[in-house]
C-alpha positions as CSV (number, residue, x, y, z in Angstrom):
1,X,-39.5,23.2,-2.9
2,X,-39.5,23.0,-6.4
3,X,-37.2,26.3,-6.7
4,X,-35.2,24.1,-4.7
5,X,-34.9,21.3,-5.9
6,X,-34.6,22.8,-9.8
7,X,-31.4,24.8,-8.4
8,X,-29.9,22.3,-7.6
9,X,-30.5,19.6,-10.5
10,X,-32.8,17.1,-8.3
11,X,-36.0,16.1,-8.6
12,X,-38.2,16.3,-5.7
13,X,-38.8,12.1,-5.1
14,X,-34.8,12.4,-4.8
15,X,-34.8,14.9,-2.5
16,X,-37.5,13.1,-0.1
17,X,-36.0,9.8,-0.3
18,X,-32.3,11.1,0.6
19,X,-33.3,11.6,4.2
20,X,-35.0,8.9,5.2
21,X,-33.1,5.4,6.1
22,X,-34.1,2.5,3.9
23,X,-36.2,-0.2,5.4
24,X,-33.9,-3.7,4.6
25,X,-35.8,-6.5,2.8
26,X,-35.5,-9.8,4.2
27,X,-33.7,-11.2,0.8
28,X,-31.3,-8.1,2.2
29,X,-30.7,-9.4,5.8
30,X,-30.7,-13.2,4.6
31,X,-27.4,-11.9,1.7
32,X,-26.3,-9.9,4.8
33,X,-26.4,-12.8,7.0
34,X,-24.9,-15.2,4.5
35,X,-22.2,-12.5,3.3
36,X,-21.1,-12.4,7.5
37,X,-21.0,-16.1,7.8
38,X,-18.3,-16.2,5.0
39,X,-16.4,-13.5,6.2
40,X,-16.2,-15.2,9.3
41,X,-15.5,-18.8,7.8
42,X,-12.9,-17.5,5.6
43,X,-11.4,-14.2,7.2
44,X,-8.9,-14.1,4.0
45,X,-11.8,-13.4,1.9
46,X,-12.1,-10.8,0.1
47,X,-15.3,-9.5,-1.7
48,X,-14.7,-11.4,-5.1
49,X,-14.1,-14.7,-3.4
50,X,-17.1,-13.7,-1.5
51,X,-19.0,-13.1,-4.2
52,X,-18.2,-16.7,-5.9
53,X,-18.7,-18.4,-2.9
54,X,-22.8,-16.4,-2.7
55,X,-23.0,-17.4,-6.2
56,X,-22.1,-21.1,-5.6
57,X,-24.9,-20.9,-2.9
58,X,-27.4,-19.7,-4.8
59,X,-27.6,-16.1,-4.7
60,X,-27.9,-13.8,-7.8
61,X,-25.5,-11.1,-7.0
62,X,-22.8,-9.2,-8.6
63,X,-19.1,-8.1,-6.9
64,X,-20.6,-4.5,-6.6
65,X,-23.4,-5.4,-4.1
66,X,-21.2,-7.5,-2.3
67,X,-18.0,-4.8,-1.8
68,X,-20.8,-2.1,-1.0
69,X,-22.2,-4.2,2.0
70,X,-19.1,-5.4,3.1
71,X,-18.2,-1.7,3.6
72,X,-21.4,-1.0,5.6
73,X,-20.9,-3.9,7.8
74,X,-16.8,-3.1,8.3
75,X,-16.1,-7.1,6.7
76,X,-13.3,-5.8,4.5
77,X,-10.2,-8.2,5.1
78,X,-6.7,-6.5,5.5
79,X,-4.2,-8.9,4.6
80,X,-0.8,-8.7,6.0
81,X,2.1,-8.4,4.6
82,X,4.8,-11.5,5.0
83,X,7.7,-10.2,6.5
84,X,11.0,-10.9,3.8
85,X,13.9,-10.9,5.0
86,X,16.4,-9.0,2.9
87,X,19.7,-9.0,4.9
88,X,22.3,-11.8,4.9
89,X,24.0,-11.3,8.1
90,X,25.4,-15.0,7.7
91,X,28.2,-14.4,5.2
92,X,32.5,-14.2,5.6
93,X,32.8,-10.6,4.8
94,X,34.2,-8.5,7.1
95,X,31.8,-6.7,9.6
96,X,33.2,-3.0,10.0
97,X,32.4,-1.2,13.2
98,X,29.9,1.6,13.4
99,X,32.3,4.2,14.2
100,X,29.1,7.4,13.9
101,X,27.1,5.7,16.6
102,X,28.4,7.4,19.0
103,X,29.0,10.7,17.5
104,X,26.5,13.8,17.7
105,X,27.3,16.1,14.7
106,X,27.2,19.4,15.8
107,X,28.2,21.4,13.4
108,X,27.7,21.7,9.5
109,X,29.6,18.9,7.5
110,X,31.1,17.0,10.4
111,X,29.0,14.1,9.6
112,X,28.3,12.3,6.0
113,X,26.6,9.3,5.9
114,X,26.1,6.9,2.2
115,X,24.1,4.3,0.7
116,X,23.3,2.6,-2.1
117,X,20.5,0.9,-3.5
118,X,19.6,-1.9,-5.7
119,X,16.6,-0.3,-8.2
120,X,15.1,-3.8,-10.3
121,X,13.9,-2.3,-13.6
122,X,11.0,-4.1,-16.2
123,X,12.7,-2.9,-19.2
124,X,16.0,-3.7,-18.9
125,X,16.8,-7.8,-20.6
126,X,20.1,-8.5,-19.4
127,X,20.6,-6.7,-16.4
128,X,17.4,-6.4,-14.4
129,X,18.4,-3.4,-12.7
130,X,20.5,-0.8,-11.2
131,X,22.0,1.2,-8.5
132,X,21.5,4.3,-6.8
133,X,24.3,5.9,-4.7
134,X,23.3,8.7,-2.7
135,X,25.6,10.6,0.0
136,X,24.2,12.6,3.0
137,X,25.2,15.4,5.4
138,X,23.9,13.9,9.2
139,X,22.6,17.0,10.8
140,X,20.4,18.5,8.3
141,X,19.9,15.5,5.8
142,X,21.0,17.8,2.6
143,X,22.0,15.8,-0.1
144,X,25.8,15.8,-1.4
145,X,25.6,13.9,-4.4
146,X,23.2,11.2,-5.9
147,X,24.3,8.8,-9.1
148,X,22.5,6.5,-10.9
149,X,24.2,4.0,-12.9
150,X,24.2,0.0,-14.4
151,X,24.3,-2.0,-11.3
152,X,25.6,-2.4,-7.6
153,X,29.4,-2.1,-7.4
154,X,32.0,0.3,-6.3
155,X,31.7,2.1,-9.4
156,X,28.1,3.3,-7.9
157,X,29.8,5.0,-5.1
158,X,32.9,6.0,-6.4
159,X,31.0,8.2,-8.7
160,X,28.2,9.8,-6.2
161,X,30.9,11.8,-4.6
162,X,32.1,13.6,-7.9
């Protein structure tokens, strides 16, 4: 055992105590108990409000502790996502008709399909962003040209077909 153990870098308590399950102390189930109650009071809880709100009732533990049973016990919240709406379909512009719906490409370069992008950028100061124009083949998906320039406008796509 000690050949063993030396081999690979552990000592021998190590080794015995890896496969054995831990016995929980009752300070354990009572934080484990207390840790569950708060999850369920406050499913929007994550582990450092969770940790605060042990803290403010009198337990002496860190975030660490907390996270790592939380993870045992599957408590970690998932928060979702609100939904944000991004399109205007309210507006006086005219609507053109999708006139590819219907179509099928069959062969090479019957179909092209374009879009552009708004990309917001930290750096920039007086225009927070630009645009990315980028113009596809339908069947396969190969790119035909991409451009990248100072903003949203018919410039953007004008210049991803050269």
């Amino acid at each position: 055992m000690n050949a063993l153990c030396a081999m690979t870098g552990l000592n021998r308590a190590g080794f015995y105590r890896w496969g054995r399950p831990r016995q929980a102390t009752p300070v354990e189930m009572e934080l484990r108990d207390q840790i569950q109650k708060v999850a369920l009071e406050s499913p929007a809880y994550g582990y450092r409000r969770i940790t605060s709100e042990l803290q403010q009732r009198g337990f002496a533990v860190n975030h660490k502790r907390v996270l790592r049973m939380m993870r045992e016990d599957n408590l970690l919240c998932v928060r979702r996502r609100r939904f944000v709406v991004t399109t205007d379909s309210r507006h006086s512009l005219p609507i053109y008709p999708n006139l590819a719906r219907q179509i099928k490409p069959t062969p090479i370069n019957q179909l092209w399909v374009a879009d552009i992008t708004y990309i917001r950028l930290r750096t920039e100061f007086r225009l927070p962003g630009c645009g990315a124009g980028r113009i596809l083949a339908a069947r396969d998906r190969l790119g035909a040209g991409t451009h990248v320039g100072g903003g949203v406008d018919h410039d953007c796509v004008a210049h991803t077909g050269r």
